[in-house]
PDBQT receptor file of N, H, CA, C and O in Angstrom, charges set to zero:
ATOM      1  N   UNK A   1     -45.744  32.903 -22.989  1.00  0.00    +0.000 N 
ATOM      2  CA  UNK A   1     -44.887  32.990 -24.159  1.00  0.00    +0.000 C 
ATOM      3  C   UNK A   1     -44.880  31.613 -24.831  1.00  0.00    +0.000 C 
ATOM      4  O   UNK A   1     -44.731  30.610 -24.132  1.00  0.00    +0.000 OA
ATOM      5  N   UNK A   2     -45.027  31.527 -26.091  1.00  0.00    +0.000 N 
ATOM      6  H   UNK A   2     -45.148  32.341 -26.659  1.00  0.00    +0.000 HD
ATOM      7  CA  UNK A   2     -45.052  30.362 -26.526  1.00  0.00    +0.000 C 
ATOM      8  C   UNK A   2     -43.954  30.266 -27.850  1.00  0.00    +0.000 C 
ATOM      9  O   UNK A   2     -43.836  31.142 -28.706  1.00  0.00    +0.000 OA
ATOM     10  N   UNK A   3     -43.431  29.391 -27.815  1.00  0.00    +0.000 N 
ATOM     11  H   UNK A   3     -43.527  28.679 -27.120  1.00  0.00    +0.000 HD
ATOM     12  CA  UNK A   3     -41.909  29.176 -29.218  1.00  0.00    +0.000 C 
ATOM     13  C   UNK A   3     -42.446  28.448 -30.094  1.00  0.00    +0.000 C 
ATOM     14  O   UNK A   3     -43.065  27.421 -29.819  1.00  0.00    +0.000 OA
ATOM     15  N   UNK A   4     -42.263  28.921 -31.321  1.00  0.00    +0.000 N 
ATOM     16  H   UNK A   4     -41.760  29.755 -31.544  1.00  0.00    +0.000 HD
ATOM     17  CA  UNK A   4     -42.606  27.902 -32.379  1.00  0.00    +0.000 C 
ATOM     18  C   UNK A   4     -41.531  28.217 -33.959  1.00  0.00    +0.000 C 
ATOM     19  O   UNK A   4     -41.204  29.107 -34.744  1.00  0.00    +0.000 OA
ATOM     20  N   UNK A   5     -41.333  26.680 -33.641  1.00  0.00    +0.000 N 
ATOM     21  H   UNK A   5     -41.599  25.957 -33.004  1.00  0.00    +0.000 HD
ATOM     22  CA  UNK A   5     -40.253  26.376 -34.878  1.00  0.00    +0.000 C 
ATOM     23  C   UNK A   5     -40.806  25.514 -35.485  1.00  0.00    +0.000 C 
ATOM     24  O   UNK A   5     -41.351  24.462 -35.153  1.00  0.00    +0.000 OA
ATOM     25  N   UNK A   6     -40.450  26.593 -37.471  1.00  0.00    +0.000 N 
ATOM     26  H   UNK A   6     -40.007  27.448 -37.740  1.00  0.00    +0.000 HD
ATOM     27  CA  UNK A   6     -41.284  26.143 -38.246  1.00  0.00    +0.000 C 
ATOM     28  C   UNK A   6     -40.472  25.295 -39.152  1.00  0.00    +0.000 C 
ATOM     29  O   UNK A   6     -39.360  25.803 -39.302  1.00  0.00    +0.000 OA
ATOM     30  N   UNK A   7     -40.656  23.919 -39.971  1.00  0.00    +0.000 N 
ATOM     31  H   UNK A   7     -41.559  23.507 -39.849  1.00  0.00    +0.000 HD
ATOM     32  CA  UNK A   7     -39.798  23.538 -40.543  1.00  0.00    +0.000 C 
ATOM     33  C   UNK A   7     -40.331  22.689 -41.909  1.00  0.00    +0.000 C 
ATOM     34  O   UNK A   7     -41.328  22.004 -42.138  1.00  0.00    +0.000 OA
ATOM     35  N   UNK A   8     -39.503  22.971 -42.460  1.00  0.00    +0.000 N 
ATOM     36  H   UNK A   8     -38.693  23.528 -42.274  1.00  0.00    +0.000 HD
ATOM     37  CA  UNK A   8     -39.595  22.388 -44.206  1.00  0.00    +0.000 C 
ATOM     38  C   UNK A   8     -38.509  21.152 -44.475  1.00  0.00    +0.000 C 
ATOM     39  O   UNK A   8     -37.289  21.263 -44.359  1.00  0.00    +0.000 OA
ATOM     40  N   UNK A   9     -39.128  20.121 -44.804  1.00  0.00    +0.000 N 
ATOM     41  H   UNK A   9     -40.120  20.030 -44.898  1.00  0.00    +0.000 HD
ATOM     42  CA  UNK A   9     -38.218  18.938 -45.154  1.00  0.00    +0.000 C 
ATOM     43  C   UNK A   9     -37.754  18.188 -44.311  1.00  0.00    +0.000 C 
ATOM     44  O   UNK A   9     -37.268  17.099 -44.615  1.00  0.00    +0.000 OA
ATOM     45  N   UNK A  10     -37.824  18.676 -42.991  1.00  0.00    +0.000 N 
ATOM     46  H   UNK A  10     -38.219  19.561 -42.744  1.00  0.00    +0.000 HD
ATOM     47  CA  UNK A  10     -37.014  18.054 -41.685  1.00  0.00    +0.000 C 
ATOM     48  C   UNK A  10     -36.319  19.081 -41.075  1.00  0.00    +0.000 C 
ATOM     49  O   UNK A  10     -35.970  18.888 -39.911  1.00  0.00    +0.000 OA
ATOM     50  N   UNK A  11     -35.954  20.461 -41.775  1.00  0.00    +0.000 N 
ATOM     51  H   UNK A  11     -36.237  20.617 -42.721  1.00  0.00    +0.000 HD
ATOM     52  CA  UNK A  11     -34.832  21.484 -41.118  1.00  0.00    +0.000 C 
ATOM     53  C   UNK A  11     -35.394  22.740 -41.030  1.00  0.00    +0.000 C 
ATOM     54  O   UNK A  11     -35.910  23.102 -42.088  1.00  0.00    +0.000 OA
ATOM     55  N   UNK A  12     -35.461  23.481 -40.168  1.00  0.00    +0.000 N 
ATOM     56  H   UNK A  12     -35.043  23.188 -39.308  1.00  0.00    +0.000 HD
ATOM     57  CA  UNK A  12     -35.530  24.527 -39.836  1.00  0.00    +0.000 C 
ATOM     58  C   UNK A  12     -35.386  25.479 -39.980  1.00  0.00    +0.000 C 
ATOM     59  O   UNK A  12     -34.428  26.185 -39.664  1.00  0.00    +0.000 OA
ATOM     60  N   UNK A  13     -36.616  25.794 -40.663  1.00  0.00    +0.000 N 
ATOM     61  H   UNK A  13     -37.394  25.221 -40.919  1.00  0.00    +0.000 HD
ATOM     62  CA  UNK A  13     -36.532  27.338 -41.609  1.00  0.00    +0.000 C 
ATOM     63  C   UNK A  13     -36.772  28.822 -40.924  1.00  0.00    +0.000 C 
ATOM     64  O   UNK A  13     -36.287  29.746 -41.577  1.00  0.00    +0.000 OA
ATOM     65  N   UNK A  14     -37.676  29.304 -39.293  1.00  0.00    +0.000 N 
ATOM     66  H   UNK A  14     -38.070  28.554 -38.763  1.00  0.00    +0.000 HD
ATOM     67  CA  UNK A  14     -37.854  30.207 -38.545  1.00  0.00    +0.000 C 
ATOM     68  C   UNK A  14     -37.843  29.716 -37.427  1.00  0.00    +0.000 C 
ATOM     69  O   UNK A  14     -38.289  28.575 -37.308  1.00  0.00    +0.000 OA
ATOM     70  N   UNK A  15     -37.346  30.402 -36.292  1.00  0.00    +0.000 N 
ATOM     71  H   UNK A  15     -36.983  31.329 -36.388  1.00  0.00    +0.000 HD
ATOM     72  CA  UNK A  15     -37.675  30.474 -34.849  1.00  0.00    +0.000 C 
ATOM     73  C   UNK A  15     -38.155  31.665 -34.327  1.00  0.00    +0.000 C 
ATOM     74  O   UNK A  15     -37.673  32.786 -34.488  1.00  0.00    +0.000 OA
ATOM     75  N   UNK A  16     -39.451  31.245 -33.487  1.00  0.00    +0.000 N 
ATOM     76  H   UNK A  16     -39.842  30.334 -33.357  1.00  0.00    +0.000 HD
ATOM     77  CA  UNK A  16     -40.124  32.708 -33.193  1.00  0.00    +0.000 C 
ATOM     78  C   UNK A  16     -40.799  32.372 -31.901  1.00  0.00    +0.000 C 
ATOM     79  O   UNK A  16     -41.101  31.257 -31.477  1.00  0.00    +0.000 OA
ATOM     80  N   UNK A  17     -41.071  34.160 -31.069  1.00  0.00    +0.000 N 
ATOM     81  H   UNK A  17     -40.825  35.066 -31.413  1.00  0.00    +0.000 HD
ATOM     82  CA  UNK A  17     -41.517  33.730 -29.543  1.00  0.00    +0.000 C 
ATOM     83  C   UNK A  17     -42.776  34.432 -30.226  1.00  0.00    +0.000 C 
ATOM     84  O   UNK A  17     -42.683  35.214 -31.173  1.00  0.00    +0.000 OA
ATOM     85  N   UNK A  18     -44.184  33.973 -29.500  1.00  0.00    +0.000 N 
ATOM     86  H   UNK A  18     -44.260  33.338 -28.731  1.00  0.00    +0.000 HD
ATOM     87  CA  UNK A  18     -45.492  34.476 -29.445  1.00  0.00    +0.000 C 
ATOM     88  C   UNK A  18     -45.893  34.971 -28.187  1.00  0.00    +0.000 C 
ATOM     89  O   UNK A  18     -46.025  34.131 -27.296  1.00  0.00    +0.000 OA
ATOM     90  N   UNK A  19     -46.141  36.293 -27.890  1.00  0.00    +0.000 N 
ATOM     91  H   UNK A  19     -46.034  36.976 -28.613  1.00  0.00    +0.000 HD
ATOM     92  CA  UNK A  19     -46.772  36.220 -26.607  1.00  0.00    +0.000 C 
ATOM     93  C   UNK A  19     -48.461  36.505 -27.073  1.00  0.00    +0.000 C 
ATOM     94  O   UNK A  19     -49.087  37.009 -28.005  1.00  0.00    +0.000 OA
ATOM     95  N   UNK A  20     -48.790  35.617 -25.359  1.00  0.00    +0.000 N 
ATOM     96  H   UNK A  20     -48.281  35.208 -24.601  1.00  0.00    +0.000 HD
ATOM     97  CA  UNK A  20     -50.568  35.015 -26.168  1.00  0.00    +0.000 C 
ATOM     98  C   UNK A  20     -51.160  35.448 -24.918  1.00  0.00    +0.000 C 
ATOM     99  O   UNK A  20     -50.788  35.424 -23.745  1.00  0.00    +0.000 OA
ATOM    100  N   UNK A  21     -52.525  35.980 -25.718  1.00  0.00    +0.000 N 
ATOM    101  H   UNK A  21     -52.828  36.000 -26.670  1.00  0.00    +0.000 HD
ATOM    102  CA  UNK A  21     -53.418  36.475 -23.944  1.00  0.00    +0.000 C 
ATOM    103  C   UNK A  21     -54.922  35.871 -24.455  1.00  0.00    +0.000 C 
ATOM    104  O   UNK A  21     -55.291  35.907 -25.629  1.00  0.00    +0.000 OA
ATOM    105  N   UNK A  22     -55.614  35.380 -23.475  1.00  0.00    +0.000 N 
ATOM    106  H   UNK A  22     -55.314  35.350 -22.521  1.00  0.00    +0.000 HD
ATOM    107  CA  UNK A  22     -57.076  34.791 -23.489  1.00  0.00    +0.000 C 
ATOM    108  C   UNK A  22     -58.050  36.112 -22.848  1.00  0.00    +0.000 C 
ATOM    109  O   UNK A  22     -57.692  36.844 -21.925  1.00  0.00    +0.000 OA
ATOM    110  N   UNK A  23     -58.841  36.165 -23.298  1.00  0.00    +0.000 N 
ATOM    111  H   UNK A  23     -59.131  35.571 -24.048  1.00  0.00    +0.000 HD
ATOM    112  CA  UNK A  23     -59.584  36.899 -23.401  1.00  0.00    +0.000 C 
ATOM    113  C   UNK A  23     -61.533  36.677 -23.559  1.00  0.00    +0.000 C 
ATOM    114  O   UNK A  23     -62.080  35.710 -24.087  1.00  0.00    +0.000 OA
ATOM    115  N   UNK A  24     -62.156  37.750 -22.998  1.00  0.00    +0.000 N 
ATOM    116  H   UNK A  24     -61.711  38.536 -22.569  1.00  0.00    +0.000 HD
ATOM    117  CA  UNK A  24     -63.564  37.399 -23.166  1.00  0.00    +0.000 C 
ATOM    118  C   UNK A  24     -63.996  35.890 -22.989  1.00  0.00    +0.000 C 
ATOM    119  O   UNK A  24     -64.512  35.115 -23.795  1.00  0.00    +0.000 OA
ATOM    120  N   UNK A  25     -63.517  35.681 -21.319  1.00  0.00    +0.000 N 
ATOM    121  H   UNK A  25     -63.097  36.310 -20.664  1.00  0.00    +0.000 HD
ATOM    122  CA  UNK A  25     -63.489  34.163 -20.802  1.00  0.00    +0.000 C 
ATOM    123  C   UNK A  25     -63.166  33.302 -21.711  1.00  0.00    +0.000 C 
ATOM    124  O   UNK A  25     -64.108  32.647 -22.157  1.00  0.00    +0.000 OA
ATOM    125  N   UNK A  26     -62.058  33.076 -22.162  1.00  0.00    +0.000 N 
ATOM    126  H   UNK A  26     -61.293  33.608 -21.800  1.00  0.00    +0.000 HD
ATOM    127  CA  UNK A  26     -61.797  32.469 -23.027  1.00  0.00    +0.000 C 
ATOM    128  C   UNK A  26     -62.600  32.159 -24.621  1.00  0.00    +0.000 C 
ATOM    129  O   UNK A  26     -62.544  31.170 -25.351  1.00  0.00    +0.000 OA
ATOM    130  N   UNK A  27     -63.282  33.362 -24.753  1.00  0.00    +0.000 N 
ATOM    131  H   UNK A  27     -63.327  34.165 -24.160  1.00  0.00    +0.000 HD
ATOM    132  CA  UNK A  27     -63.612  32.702 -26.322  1.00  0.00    +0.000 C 
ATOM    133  C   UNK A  27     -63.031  33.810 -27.320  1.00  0.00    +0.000 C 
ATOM    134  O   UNK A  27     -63.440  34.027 -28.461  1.00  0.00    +0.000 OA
ATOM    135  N   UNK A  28     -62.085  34.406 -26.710  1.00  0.00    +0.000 N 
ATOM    136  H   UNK A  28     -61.753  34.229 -25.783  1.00  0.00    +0.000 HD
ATOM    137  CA  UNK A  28     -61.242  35.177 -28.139  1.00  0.00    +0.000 C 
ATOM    138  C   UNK A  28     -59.573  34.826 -27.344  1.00  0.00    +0.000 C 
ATOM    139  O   UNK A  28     -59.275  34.775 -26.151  1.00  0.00    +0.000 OA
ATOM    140  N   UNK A  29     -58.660  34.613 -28.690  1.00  0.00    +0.000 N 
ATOM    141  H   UNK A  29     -58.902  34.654 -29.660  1.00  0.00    +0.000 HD
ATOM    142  CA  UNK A  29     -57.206  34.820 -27.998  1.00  0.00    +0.000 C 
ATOM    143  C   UNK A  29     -56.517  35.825 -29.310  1.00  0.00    +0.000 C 
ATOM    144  O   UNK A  29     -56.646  35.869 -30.534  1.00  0.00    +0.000 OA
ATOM    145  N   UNK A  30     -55.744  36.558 -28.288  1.00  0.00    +0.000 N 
ATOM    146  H   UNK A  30     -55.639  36.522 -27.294  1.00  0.00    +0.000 HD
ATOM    147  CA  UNK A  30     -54.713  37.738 -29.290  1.00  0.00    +0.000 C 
ATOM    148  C   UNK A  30     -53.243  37.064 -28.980  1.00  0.00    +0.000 C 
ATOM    149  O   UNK A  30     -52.956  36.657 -27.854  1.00  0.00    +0.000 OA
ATOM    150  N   UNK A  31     -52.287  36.986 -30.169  1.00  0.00    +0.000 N 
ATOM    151  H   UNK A  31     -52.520  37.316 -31.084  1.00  0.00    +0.000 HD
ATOM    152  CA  UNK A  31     -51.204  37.071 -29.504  1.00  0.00    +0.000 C 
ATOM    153  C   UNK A  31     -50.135  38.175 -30.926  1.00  0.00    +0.000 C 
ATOM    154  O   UNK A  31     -50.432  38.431 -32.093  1.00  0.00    +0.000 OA
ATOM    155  N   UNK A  32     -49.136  38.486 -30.257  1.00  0.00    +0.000 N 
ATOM    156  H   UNK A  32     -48.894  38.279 -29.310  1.00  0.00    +0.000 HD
ATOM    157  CA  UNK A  32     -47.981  39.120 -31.380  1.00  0.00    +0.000 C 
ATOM    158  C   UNK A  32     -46.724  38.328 -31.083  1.00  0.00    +0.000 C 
ATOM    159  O   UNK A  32     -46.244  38.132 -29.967  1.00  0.00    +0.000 OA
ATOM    160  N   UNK A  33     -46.340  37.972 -32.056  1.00  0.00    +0.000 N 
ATOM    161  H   UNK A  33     -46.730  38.131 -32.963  1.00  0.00    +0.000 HD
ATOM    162  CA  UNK A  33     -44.923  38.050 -32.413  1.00  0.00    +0.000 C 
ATOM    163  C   UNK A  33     -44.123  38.914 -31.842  1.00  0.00    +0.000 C 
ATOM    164  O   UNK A  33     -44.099  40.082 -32.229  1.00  0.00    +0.000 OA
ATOM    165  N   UNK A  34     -43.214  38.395 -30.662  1.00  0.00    +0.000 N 
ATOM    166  H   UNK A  34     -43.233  37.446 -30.347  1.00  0.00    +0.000 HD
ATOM    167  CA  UNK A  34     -42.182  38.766 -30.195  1.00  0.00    +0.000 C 
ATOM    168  C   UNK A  34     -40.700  39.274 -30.722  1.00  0.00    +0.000 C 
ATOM    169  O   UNK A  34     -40.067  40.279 -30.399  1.00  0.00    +0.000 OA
ATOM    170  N   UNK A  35     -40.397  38.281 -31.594  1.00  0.00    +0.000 N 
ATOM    171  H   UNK A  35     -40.911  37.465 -31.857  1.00  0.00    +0.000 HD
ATOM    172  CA  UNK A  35     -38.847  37.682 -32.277  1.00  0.00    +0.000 C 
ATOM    173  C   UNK A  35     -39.101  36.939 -33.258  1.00  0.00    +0.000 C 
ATOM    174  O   UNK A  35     -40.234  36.478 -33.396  1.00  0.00    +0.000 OA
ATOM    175  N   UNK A  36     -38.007  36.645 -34.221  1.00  0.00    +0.000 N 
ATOM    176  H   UNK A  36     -37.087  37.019 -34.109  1.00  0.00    +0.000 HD
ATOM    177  CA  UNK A  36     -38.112  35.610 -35.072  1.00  0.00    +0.000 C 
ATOM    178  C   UNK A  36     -36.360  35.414 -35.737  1.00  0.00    +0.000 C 
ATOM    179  O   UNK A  36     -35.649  36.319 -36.174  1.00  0.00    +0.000 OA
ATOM    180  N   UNK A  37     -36.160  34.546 -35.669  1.00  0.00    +0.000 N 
ATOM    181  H   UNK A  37     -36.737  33.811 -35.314  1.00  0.00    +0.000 HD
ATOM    182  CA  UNK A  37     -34.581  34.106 -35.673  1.00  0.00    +0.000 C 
ATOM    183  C   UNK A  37     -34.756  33.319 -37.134  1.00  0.00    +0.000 C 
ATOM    184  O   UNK A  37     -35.740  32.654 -37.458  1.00  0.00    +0.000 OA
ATOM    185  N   UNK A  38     -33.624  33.545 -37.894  1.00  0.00    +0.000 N 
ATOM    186  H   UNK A  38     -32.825  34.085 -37.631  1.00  0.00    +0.000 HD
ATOM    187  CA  UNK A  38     -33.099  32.572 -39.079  1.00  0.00    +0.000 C 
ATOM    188  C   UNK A  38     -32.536  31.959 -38.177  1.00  0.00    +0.000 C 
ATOM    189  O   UNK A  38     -31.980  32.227 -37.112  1.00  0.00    +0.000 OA
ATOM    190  N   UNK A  39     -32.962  30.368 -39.264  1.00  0.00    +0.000 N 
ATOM    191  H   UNK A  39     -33.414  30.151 -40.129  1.00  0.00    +0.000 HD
ATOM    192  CA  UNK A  39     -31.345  29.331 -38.697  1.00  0.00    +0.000 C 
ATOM    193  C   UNK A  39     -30.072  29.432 -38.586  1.00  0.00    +0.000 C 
ATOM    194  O   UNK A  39     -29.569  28.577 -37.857  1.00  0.00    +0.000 OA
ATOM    195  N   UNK A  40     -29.274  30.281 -39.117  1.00  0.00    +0.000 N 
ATOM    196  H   UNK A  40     -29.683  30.976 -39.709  1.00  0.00    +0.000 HD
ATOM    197  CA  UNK A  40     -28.495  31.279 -39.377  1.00  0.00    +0.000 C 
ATOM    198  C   UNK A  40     -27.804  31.942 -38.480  1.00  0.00    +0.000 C 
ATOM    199  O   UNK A  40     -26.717  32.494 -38.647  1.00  0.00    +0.000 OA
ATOM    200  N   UNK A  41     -28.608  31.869 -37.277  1.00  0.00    +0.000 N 
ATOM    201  H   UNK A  41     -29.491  31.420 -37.141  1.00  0.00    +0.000 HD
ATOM    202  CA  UNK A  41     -29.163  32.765 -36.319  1.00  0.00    +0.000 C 
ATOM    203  C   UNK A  41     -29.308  34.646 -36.854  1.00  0.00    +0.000 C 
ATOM    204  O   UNK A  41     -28.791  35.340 -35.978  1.00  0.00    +0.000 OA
ATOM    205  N   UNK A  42     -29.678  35.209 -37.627  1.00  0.00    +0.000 N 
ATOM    206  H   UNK A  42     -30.099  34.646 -38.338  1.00  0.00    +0.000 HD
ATOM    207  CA  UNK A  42     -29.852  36.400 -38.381  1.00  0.00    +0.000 C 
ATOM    208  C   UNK A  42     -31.485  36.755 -37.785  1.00  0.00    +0.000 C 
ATOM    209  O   UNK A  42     -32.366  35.902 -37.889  1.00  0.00    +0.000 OA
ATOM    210  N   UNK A  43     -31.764  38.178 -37.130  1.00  0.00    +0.000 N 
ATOM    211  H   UNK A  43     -31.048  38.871 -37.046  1.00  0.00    +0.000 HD
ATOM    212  CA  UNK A  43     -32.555  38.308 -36.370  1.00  0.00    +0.000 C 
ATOM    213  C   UNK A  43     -33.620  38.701 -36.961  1.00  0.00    +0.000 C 
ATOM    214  O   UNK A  43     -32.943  39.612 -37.437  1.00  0.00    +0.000 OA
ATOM    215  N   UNK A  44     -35.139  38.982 -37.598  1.00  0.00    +0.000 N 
ATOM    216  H   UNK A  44     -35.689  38.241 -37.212  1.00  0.00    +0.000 HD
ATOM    217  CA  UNK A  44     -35.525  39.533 -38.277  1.00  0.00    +0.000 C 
ATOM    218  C   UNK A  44     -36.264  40.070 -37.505  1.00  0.00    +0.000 C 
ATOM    219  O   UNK A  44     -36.393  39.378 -36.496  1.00  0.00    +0.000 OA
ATOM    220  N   UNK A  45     -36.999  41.260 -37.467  1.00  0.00    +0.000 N 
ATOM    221  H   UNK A  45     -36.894  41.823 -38.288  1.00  0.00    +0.000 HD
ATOM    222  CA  UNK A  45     -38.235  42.046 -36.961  1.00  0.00    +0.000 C 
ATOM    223  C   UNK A  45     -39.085  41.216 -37.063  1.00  0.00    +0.000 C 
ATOM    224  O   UNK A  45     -39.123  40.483 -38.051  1.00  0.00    +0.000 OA
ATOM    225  N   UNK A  46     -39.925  41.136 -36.117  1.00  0.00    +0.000 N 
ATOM    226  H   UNK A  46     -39.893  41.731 -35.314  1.00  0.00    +0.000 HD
ATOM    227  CA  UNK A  46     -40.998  40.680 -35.755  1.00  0.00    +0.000 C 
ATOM    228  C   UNK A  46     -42.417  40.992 -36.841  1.00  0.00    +0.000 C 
ATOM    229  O   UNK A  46     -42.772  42.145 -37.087  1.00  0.00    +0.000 OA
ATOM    230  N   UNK A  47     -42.881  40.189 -37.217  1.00  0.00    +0.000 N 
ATOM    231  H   UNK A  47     -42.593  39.253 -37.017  1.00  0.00    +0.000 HD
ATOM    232  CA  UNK A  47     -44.441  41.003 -38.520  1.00  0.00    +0.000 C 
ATOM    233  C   UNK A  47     -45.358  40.645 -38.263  1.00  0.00    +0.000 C 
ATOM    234  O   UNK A  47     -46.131  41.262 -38.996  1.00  0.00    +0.000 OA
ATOM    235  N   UNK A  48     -46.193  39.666 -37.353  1.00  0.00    +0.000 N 
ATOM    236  H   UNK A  48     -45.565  39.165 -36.758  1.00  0.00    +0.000 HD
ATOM    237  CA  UNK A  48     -47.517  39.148 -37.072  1.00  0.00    +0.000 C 
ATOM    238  C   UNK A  48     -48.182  39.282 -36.171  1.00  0.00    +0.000 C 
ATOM    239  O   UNK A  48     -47.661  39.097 -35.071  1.00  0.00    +0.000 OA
ATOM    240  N   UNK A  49     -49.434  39.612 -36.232  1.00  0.00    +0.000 N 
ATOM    241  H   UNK A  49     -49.857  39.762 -37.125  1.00  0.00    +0.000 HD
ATOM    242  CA  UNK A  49     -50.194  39.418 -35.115  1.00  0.00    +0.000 C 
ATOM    243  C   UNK A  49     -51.222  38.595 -35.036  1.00  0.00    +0.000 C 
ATOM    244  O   UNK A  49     -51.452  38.307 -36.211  1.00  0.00    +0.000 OA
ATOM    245  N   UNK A  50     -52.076  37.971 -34.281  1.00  0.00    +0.000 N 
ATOM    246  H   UNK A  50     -51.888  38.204 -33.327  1.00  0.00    +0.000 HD
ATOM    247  CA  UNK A  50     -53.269  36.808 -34.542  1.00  0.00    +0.000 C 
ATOM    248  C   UNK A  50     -54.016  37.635 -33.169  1.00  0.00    +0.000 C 
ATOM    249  O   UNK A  50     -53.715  38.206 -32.121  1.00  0.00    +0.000 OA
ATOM    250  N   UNK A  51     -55.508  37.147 -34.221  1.00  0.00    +0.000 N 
ATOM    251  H   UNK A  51     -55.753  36.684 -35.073  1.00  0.00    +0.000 HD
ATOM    252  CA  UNK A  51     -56.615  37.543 -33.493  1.00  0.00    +0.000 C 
ATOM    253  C   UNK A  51     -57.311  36.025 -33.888  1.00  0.00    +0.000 C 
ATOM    254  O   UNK A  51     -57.361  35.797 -35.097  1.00  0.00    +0.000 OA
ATOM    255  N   UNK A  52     -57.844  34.985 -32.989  1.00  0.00    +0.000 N 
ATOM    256  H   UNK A  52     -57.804  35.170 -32.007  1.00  0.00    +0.000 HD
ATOM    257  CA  UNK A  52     -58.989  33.978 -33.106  1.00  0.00    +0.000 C 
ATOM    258  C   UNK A  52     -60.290  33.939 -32.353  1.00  0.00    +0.000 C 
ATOM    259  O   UNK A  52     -60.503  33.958 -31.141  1.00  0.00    +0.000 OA
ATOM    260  N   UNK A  53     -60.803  33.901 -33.002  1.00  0.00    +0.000 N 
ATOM    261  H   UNK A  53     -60.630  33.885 -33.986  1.00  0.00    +0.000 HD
ATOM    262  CA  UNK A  53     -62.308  33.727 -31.772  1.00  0.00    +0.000 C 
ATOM    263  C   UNK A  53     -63.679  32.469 -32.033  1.00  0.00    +0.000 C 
ATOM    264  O   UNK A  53     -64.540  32.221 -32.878  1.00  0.00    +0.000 OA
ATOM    265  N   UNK A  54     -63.353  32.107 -31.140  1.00  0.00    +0.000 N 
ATOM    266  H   UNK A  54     -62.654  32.308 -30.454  1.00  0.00    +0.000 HD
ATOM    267  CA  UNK A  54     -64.302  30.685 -31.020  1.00  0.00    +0.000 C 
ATOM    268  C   UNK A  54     -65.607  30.970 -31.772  1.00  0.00    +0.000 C 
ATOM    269  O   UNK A  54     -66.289  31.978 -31.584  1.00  0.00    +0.000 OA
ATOM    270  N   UNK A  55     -65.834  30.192 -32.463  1.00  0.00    +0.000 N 
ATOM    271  H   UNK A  55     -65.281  29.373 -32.616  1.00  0.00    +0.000 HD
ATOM    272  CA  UNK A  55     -67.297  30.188 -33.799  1.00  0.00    +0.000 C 
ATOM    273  C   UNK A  55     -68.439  30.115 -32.839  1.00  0.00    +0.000 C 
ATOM    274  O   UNK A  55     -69.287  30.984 -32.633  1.00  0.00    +0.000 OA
ATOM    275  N   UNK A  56     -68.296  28.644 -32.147  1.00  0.00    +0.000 N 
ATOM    276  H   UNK A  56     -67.607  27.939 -32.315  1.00  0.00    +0.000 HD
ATOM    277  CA  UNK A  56     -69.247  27.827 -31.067  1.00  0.00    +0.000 C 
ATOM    278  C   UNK A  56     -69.329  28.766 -29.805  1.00  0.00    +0.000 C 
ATOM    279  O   UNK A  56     -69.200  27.936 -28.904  1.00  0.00    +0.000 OA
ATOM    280  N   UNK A  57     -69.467  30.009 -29.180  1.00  0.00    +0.000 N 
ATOM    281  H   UNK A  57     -69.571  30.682 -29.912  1.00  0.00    +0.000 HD
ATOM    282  CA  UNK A  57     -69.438  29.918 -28.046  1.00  0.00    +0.000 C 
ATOM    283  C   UNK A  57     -70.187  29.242 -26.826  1.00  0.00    +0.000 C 
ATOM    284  O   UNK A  57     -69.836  29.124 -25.652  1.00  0.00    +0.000 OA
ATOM    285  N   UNK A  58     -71.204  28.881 -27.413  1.00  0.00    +0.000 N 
ATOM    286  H   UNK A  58     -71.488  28.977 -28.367  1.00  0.00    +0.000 HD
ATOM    287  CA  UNK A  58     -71.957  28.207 -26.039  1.00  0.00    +0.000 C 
ATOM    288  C   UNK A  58     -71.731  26.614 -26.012  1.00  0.00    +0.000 C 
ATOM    289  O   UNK A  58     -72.134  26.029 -25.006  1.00  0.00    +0.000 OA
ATOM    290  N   UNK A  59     -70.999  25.715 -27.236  1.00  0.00    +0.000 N 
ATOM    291  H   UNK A  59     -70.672  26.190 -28.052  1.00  0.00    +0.000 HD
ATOM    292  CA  UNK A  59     -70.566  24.758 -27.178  1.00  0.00    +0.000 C 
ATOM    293  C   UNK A  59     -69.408  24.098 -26.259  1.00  0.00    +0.000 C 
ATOM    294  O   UNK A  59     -68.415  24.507 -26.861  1.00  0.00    +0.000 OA
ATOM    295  N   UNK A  60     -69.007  23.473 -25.375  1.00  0.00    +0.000 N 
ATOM    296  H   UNK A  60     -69.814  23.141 -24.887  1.00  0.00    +0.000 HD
ATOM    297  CA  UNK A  60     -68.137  23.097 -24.216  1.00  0.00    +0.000 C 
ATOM    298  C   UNK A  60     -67.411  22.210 -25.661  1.00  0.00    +0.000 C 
ATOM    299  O   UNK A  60     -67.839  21.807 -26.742  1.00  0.00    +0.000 OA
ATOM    300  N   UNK A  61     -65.880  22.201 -24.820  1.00  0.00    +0.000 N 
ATOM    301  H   UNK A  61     -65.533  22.529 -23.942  1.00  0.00    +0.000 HD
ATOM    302  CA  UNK A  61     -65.178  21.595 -26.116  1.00  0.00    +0.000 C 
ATOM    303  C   UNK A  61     -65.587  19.765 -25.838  1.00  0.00    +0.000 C 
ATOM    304  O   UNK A  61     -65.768  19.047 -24.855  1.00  0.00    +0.000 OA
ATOM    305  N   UNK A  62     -65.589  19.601 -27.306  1.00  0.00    +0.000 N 
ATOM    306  H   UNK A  62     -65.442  20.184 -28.105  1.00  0.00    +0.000 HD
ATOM    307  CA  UNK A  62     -65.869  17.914 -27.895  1.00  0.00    +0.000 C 
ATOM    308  C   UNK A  62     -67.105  17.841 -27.755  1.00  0.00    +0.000 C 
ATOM    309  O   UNK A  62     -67.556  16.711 -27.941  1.00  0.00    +0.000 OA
ATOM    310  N   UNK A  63     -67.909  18.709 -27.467  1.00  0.00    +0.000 N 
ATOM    311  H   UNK A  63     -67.542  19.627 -27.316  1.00  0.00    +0.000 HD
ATOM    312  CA  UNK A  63     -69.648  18.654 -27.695  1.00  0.00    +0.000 C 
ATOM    313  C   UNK A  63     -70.257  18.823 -28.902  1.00  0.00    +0.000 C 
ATOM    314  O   UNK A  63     -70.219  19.928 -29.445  1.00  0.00    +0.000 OA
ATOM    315  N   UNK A  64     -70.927  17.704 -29.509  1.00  0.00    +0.000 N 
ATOM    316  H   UNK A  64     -70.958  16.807 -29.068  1.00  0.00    +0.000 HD
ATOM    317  CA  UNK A  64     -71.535  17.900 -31.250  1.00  0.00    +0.000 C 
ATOM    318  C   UNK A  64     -72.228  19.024 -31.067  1.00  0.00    +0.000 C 
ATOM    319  O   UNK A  64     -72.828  19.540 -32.010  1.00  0.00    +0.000 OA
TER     320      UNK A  64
């Protein structure tokens, strides 16, 4: 599970949990949106999902 608070100006505009899974030995990761909190604390439904997948696969990381 990973938390990430997003912020504008210095203050805190969302709080949200990600749960994240690695995949295809690590060269794809999925995660969704768990939660997402106003500062407010006002709860909103959850809306995102992420799909990434490594460009380089046969590159080891920091290798030109």
């Amino acid at each position: 599970m990973l938390e990430l608070i997003v912020y504008k100006d210095g203050l805190p505009q969302r709080h949200s949990f990600w749960a994240i899974v690695i995949v295809d030995n690590g060269q794809e990761l999925r995660s969704i949106m768990t939660s997402m909190t106003l500062p407010n604390g006002v709860p909103l439904s959850p809306i995102m999902t992420m799909t990434a997948r490594k460009l380089f696969p046969g590159r080891a990381n920091g290798q030109q």
